[in-house]
C-alpha angles and dihedrals in degrees: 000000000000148000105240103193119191120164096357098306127105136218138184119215142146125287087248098063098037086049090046087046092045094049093032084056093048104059095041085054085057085047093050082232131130128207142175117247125186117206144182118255140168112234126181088340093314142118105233130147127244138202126210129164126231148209155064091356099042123119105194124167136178140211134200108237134173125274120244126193088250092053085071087074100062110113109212102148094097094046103044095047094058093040084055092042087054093046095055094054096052090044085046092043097048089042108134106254118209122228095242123193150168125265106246121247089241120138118267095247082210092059110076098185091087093064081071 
């Protein structure tokens, strides 16, 4: 489990989803982009749900913390799973492209069985 803090407020989620925030922020921070995310937290015992915005300007953080038996409910397959799908299309989508192009038809100047 860990504390995820962002603006002064603290969360506790899986792994899974920290490390999917962390990643999902990051890339939107490369692509100069923002987003809403909802994730699931534990609040005062309890299994609730949070939104935090982020981008460019977020600074999340996280925390290792220890696991409690409580800490086994918390759903985050759903959520993980469309944090990482995100993710992939903005890492897809800002992937450096090469300019490729075609050799020219142009002569080896080394062959010269084309000078006759």
């Amino acid at each position: 489990m860990r504390i995820v803090s962002y603006a002064d407020e603290h969360f506790r989620t899986t792994d899974a989803v920290a490390d999917a925030v962390l990643r999902y922020s990051m890339l939107l921070a490369q692509g100069s982009s923002s987003d809403v995310v909802r994730i699931p937290v534990i609040r005062d015992q309890d299994q609730t749900w949070a939104q935090i915005i982020v981008g460019p300007a977020s600074q999340i953080t996280t925390l290792e913390v220890a696991v409690d038996d409580d800490d086994a409910t918390l759903d985050d397959a759903a959520t993980v799973a469309d944090l990482s799908r995100r993710a992939d299309e903005l890492a897809t989508a800002q992937a450096p492209r090469s300019a490729q192009t075609e050799p020219a038809d142009e002569a080896d100047p080394f062959d010269l069985d084309y000078l006759d």
